[in-house]
N, C-alpha and C positions, 0 to 999 in steps of 0.2 A: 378211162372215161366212163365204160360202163356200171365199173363198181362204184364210182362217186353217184351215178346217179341211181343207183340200185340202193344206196344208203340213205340218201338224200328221202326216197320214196319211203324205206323201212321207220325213219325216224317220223316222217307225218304220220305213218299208219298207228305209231305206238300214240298213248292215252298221254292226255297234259301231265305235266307232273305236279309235284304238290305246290311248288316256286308259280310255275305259272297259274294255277287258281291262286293261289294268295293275291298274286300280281293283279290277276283277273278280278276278282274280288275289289282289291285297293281300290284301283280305277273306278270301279262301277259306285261304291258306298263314296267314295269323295266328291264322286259326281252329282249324287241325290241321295248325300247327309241328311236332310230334313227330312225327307220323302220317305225314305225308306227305314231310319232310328225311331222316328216318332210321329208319323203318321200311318194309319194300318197297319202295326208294327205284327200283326199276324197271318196278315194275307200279302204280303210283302215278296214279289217276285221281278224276279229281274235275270233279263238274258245279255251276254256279253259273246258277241260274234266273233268269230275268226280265228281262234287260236291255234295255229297251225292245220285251218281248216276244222277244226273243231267247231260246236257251238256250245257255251255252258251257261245252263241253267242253274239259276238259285231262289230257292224256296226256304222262304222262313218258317223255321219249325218252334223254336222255342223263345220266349226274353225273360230272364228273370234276374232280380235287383235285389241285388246283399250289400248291406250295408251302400259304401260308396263306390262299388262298382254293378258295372250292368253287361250279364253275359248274355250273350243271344248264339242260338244253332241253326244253321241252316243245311240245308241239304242240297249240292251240288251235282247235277248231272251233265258228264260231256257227252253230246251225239253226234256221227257222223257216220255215215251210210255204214262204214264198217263194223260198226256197235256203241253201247252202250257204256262209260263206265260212268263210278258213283263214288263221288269224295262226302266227308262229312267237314265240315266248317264251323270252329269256335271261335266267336268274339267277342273277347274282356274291355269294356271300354270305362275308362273312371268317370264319374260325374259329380260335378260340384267341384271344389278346391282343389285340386291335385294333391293326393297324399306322392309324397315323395317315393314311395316305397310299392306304388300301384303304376304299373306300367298301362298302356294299350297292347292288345297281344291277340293274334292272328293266328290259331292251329288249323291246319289241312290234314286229315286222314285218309289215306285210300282206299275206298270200302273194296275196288276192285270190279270187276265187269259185271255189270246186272244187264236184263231184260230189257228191250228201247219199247216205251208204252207208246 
């Protein structure tokens, strides 16, 4: 009993993994698609509560448009009294007519534990 719940504890304490910010991510840009692709598309921040007690933030960093697709970077920080860590977030999104050949595509990097400002 004690080890289940000594594992139970180990796994909140560790950092999201890259599945759950995508997940986290999904959620939040499906939710405020308008809002946050193409209004303020550079001051564009948005927090997503709870993940295993986590809180992650996302701060838009970059958007930029080649041809018929439009990549944007964001900067993802999870906090939680225990510390700090920092993923980095790429997203391909096609616009205009769908080329058959340009997906939608979602990369998570884990930059790893930084500093909590």
């Amino acid at each position: 009993m004690f080890a289940l719940v000594a594992t139970t504890l180990l796994a909140q304490d560790r950092p999201p993994t890259t599945e759950e910010i995508t997940k986290a991510y999904e959620s939040k840009v499906s939710e405020q698609v308008h809002r946050i692709l193409f209004w303020e598309k550079r001051f564009a921040i948005f927090t997503v509560r709870d993940v295993r007690g986590w809180d992650i933030r996302f701060k838009h960093l970059t958007h930029e448009s080649v041809g018929p697709v439009v990549k944007q970077r964001y900067q993802a920080v999870a906090k939680k009294a225990s510390g700090c860590h920092e993923y980095g977030v790429t997203h391909v999104t096609p616009i205009g007519p769908l080329p058959h050949h340009v997906k939608r595509h979602i990369q998570v990097d884990d930059l790893g534990q930084v500093a909590c400002k």
